[in-house]
N, C-alpha and C positions, 0 to 999 in steps of 0.2 A: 278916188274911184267912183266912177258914175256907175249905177244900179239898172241895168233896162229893165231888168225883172228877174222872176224866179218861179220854178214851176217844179211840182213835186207828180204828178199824174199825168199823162196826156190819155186821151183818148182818141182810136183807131174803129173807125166803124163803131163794130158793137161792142170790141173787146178795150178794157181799160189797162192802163202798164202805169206801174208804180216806178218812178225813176230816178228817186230819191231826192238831195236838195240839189238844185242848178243854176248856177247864176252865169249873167254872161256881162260882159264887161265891156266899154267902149274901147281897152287900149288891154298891152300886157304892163303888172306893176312892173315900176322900176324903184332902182335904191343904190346907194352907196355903201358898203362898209363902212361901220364905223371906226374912228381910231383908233379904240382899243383892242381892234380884233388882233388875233395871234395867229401862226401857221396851225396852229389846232381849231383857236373857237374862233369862229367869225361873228361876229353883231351886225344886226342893222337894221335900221329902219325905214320902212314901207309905207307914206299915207295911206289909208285906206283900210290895211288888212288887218283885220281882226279877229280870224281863225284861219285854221287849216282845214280845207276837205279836197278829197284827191283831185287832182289836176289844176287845182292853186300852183297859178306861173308867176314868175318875178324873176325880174331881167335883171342882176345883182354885177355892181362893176366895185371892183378890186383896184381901190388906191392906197394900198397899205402895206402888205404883204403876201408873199408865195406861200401858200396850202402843203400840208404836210399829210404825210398818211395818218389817215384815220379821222381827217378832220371834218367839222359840224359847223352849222350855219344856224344860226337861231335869231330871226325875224320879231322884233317888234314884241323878245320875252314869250312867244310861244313855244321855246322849246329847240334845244338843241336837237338839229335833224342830221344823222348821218349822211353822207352825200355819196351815191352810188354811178357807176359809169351806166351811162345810156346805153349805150351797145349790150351789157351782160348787167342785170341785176344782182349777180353774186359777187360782184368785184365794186369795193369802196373806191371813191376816189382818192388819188393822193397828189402829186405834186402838178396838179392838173391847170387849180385856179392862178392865175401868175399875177403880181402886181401888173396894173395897169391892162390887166384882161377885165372882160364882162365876161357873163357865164346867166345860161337859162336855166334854171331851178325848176322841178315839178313837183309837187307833193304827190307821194305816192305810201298812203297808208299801210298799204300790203310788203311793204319792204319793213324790213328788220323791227319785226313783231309791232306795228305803228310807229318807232321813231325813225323811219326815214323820209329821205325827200328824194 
């Protein structure tokens, strides 16, 4: 992951906006499942990523196995993240991610008290 920078403030005329931490990135990550992952836990690992903060994307492709209801993705030992459908944040994913699919992940903190994605 290449770094163009990071900016916590900007300023607009006279007034200042606090905009918390931002980073922007030359590409979106990508990554593979690891072997060991299950239809519950998926593994894997991401060059690059080193935390979570919202709107951390990684383009994750599935050479293992079919996703079962209720199952988690945890990147590079940050933490198993529930995995919710894009369309309605109240519905987990289930048998969505399929061998030999890719799938775009977002971190999204505000889902399921901080552990979702």
């Amino acid at each position: 992951m290449t770094t163009v920078g990071s900016i916590s403030q900007i300023q607009v005329g006279a007034d200042s906006y606090n905009i918390g931490h931002a980073q922007s990135t030359s590409a979106i990550l990508y990554g593979t499942v690891d072997s060991t992952s299950t239809a519950t836990v998926f593994t894997a690992t991401v060059e690059g990523l080193t935390s979570l903060v919202d709107g951390t994307t990684v383009y994750l492709r599935n050479t293992v196995v079919t996703s079962a209801a209720g199952f988690t993705v945890n990147i590079n030992g940050l933490g198993a993240k529930k995995c919710y459908n894009n369309m309605t944040n109240a519905t987990q994913d289930t048998t969505i991610f399929n061998i030999a699919y890719s799938m775009l992940f977002i971190y999204d903190s505000t889902l399921d008290s901080g552990n979702g994605g």
